[in-house]
C-alpha positions in Angstrom: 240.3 114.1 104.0 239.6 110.4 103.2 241.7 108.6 100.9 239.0 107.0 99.2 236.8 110.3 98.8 239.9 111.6 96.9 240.3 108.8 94.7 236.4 108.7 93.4 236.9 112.1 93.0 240.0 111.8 90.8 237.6 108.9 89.1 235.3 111.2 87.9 237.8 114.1 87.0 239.5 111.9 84.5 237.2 109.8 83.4 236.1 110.3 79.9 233.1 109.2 77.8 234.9 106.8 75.5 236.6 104.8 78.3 233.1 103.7 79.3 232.2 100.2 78.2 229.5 100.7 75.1 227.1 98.7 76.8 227.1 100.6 79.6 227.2 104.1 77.2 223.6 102.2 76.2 222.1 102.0 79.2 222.9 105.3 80.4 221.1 106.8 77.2 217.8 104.7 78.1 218.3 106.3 81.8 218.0 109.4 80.5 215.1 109.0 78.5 213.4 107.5 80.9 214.0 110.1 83.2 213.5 113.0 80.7 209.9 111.2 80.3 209.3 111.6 83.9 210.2 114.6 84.2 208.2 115.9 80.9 204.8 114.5 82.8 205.8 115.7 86.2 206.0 119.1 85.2 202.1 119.1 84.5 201.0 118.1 88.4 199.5 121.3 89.5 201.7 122.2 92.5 204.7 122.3 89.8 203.2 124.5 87.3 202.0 126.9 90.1 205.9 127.2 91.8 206.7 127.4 87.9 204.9 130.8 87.4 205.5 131.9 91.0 209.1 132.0 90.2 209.0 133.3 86.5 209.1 136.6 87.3 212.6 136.6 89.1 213.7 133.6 86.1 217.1 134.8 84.7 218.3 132.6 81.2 220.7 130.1 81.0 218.8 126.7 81.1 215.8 125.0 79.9 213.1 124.2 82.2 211.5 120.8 80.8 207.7 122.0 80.7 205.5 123.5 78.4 206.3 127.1 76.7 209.7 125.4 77.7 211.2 128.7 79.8 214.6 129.7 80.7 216.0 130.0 83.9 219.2 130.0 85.8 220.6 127.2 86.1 220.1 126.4 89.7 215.9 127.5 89.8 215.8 124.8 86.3 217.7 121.9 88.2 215.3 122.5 90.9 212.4 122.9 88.9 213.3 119.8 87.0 214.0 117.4 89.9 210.6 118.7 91.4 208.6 117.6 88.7 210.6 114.2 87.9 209.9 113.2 91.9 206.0 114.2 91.6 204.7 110.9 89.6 206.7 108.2 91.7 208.0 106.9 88.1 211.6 107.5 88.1 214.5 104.7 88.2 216.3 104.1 91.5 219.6 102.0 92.6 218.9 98.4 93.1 221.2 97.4 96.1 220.5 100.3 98.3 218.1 103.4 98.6 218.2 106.0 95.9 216.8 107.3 93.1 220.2 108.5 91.4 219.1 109.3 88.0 216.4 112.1 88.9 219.0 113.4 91.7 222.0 113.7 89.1 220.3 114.3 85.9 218.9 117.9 86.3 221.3 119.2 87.8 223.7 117.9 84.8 221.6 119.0 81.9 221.0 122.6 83.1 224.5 123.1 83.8 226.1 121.3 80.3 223.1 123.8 79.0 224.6 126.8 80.8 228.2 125.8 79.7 227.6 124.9 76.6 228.8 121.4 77.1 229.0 118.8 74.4 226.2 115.6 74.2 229.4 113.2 75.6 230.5 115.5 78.1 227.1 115.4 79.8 226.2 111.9 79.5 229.9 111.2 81.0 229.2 113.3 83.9 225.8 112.0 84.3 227.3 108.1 84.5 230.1 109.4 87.3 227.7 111.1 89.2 225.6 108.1 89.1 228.4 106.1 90.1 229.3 108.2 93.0 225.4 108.4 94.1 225.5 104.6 94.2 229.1 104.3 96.0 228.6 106.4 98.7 225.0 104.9 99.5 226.7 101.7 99.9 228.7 102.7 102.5 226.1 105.0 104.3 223.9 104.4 107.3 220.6 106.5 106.9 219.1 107.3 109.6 215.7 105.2 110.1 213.1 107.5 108.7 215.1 109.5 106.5 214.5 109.4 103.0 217.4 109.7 100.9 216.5 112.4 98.3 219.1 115.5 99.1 221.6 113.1 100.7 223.9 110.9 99.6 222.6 111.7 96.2 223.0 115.4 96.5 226.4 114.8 96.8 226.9 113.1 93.5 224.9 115.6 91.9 227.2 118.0 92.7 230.2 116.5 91.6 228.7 115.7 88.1 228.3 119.2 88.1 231.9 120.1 89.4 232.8 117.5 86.3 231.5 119.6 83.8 232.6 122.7 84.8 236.2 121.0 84.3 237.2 121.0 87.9 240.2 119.1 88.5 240.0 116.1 91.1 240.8 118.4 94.2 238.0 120.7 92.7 235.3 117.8 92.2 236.2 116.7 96.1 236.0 120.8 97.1 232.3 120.8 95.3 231.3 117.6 97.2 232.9 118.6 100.5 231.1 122.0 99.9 227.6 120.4 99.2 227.6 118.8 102.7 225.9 121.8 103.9 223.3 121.8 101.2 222.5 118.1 102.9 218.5 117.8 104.0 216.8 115.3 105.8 213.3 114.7 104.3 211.2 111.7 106.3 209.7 109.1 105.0 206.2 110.2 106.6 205.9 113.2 103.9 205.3 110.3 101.6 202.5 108.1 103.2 201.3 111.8 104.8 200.8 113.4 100.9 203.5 115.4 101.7 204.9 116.9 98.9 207.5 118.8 100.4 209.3 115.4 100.1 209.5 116.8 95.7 211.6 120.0 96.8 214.0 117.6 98.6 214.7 115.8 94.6 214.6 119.1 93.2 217.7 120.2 95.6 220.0 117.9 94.5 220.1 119.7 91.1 220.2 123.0 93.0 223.2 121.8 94.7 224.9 120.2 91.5 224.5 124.2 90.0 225.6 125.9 93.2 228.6 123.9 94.6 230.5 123.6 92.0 230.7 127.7 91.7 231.3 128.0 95.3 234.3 125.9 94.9 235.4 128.1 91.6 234.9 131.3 93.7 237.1 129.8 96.6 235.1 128.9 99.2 236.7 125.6 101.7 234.9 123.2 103.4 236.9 121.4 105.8 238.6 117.6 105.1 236.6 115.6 106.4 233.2 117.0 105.9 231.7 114.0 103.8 232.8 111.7 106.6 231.2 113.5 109.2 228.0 114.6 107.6 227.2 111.0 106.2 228.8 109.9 109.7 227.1 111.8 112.2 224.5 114.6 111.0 222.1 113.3 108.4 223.2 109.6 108.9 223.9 107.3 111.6 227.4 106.0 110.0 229.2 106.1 107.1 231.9 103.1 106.1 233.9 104.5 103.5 236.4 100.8 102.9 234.2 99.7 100.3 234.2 103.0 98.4 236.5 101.8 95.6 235.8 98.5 94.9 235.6 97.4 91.1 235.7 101.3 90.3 235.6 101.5 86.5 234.3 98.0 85.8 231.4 97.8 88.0 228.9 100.7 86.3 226.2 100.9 88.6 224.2 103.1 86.3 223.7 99.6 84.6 222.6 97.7 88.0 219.4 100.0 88.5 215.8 99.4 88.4 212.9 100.7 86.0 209.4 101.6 86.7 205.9 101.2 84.5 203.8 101.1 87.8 203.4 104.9 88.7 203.5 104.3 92.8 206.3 103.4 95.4 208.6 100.7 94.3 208.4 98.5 97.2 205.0 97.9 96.4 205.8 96.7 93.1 206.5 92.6 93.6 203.2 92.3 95.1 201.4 94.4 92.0 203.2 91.7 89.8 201.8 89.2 91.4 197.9 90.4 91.5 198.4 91.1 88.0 199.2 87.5 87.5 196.3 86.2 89.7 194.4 88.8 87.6 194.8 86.9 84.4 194.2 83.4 85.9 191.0 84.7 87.5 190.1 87.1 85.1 186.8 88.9 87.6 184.9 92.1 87.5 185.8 94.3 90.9 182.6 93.3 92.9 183.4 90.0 92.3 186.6 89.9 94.4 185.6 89.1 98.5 188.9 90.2 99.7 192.5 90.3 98.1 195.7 88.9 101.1 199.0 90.6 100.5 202.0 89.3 102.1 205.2 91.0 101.8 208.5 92.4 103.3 207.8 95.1 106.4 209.0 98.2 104.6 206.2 97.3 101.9 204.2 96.0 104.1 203.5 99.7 106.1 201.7 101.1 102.5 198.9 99.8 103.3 196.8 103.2 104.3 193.1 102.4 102.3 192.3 105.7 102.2 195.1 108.0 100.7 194.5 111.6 101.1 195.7 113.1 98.3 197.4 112.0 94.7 200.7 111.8 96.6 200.1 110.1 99.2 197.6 107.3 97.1 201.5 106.6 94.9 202.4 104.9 98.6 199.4 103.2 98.9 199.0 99.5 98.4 195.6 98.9 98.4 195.0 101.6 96.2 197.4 100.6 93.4 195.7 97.1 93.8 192.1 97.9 93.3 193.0 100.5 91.0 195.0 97.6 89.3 191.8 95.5 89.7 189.6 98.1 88.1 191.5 100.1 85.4 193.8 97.2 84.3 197.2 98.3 85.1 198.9 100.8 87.8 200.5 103.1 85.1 200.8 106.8 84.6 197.2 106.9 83.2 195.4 104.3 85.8 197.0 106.3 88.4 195.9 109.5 88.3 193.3 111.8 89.7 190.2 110.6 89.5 191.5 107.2 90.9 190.7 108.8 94.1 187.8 109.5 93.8 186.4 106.0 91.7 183.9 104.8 93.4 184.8 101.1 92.8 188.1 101.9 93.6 187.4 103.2 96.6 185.4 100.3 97.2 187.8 97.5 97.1 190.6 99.3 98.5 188.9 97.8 101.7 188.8 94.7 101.0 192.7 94.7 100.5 194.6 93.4 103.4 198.5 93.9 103.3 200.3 92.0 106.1 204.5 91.6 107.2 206.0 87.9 106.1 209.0 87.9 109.2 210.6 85.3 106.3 210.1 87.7 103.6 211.3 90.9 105.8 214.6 88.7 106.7 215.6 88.2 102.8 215.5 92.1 101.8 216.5 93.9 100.6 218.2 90.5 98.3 215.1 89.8 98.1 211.7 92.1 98.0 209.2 89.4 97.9 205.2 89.5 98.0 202.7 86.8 98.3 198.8 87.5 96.9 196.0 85.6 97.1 192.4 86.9 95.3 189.6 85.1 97.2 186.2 85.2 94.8 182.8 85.2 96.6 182.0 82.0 93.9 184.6 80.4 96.3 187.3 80.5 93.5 190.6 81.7 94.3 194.4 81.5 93.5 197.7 82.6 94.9 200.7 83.8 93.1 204.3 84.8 94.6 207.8 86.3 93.4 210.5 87.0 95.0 211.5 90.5 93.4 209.9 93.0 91.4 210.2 92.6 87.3 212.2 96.0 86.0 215.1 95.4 88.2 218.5 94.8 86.8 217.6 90.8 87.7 214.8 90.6 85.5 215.3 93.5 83.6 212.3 95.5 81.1 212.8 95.2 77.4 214.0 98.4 75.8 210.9 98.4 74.1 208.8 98.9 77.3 210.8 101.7 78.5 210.5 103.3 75.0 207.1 102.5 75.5 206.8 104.2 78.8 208.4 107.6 77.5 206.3 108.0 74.6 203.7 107.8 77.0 204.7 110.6 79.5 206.8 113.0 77.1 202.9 112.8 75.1 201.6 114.8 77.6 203.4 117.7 76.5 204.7 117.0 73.2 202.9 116.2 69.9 203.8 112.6 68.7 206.2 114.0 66.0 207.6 115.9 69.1 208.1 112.5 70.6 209.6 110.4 68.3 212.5 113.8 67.5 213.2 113.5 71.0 213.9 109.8 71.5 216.1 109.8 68.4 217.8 112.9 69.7 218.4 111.0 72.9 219.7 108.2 70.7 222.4 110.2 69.5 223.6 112.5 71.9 226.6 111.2 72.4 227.0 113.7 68.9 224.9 117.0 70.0 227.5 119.7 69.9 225.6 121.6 72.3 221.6 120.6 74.5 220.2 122.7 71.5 219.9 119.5 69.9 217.0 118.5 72.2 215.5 121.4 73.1 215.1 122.6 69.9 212.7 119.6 69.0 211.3 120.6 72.4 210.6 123.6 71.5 209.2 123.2 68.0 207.0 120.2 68.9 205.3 121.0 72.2 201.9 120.7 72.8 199.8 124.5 73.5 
């Protein structure tokens, strides 16, 4: 087994919650509200509700589904059903250097297992950091596959050993877990996404599955054999997997801390070129059928959203023209402008055609640095203006203000919770470096929830 496998492992084994640099302890309490907010609002999107009550009547107790009547279910079906919902609103927080969307992977899985085990506020916000760390470390030295999206890989493996963390695994236990979660690994395609496929939700939702499961395969003795990360990463659901790079600055480089955030509810490439049209927006300032065509230039994995005609609410989240005229329109490209019935708005659907997205070669050669975008609004008064960037504001370059993110949960964790309900939570949040036990937010859950 790999030498540096064993070490991460040994990492997060011994690693405890006070030997993590307070301002990172900060920034992993705003991940998790953040992600609690998306997964609060996910779990209304009517696909999620209706696996929700399909699989209520086999439920057993032991964890906290985060959704109204807040029920109880194993562990493993409320990781799942957690990561499900927090992937359905294209609103969580992903790594900035390479793909992933650690937080939603790891975070399920490590609240319905510290709920199961009774774990402590620190325990569980330590093994939510590691497993973060690991989900960021091991993407850096993987290889995906070209239309692979990375939800149940890399980050699967993380998930599981945060989990293997707070079941109190010892280092050769936490690499067990992980070498053990290699057969869990999926390979979801990036087509579900621009297809409406949401099938590419259950792939999130396994990760938590996985940190629930692996760790008690490993505790009831099942192997997995040495080099199992290696080759799966390697050779099965990657293309190659570089493992020298594994270590380096490991417990002073927190890469919880060097993540994005999202307030525009859609694909993050996208993002750069939506802060820019909201900049020409507010030099322009015009009405929708006042705009003669809107010229988006931007990197080529951005560039390919560009479908005008999204068939579904999934599929509109990796649509750029959509998220621009909806932008145009309703004002913003958050939870609320992006919803339903932004399908079906007819001056929406309008100018969604007169939005033309096309690849910079210069801008695809400076990402993924870089993400840049390039729009120009063209008025049919002949006025116009152009407005570029070269990244996306929310990333750890040009980071949100706390405030916004606060901002952004009281939005989501509103849709199911009254406003005292909201404000209980984010304080609980605040402290939960001190909950003896989860109790301390679901109980607020609980008592607050909206009928």
């Amino acid at each position: 087994m790999g030498l540096q496998i064993e070490a991460l492992a040994q990492f997060v084994a011994e690693t405890r919650w006070e030997d993590i640099p307070e301002p990172v302890q900060r920034h992993t309490k705003l991940v998790l509200l953040d992600t609690l907010g998306v997964i609060l609002a996910g779990a209304e999107r009517p696909e999620v509700r209706e696996l929700r009550e399909a699989l209520a009547s086999t439920g057993g107790t032991g964890a906290t589904v985060f959704a109204r009547g807040w029920p109880a279910h194993d562990p493993r079906t409320a990781a799942l059903l957690n990561g499900i919902a927090g992937r359905s609103i294209e609103l969580c927080e992903g790594l900035r250097f390479v793909s992933g969307q650690a937080a939603m992977q790891v975070l399920p899985g490590v609240l319905a297992v510290g709920e199961h085990l009774g774990s402590s506020g620190r325990d569980m916000l330590a093994a939510f950091a590691l497993g973060y760390d690991v989900a960021a470390r091991l993407a850096g030295g993987f290889t995906p596959r070209p239309l692979a999206h990375q939800n149940g890989q890399v980050s699967l493996l993380a998930a599981a050993a945060a989990g293997a963390r707070l079941h109190g695994l010892d280092a050769a236990g936490i690499s067990r877990a992980m070498r053990i979660a290699t057969t869990l690994l999926l390979t979801p395609s990036y087509t579900n996404a621009v297809a409406g496929a949401t099938a590419l939700n259950v792939a999130g939702g396994m990760s938590g599955f996985a940190a629930a499961l692996a760790p008690e395969l490993a505790r009831a003795g099942f192997t997995a054999q040495d080099d199992a990360i290696e080759q799966a990463l390697g050779d099965l659901v990657g293309s190659g997997f570089t493992p020298e790079r594994l270590l380096e600055n490991l417990g002073t480089t927190w890469h919880i801390t060097r993540n994005y955030f999202r307030l525009y509810a859609c694909c993050n490439p996208i993002h750069p070129a939506l802060d820019c049209l909201q900049e020409v927006l507010a030099a322009l300032h015009p009405q929708p059928d006042e705009i003669e065509r809107i010229d988006i230039a931007t990197y080529r994995f951005a560039s390919v959203m560009r479908n005008p005609d999204p068939p579904n609410y999934f599929a509109s989240k990796y649509s750029l023209p959509h998220a621009a005229a909806a932008m145009v329109v309703r004002g913003g490209a958050g939870y609320a402008a992006l919803d339903d019935s932004a399908l079906q708005d007819p001056a929406i659907a309008a100018l969604r055609h007169r939005v033309h997205v096309t690849e910079d070669p210069a801008m695809t050669a400076a990402a993924p640095r870089l993400r840049p975008a390039r729009v120009t609004v063209n008025l049919t008064n002949g006025r116009r203006s152009t407005h570029s960037r070269d990244s996306h504001r929310g990333d750890f370059q040009e980071p949100f203000a706390e405030s916004e993110i606060h901002g952004k949960f009281r939005e989501l964790a509103g849709v199911v919770l009254r406003p005292e309900g909201v404000s209980s939570v984010e304080n609980a949040v605040d402290r939960c470096e001190e909950w003896q036990s989860i109790a301390e937010l679901t109980e607020p859950l609980r008592r607050f929830g909206r009928e």
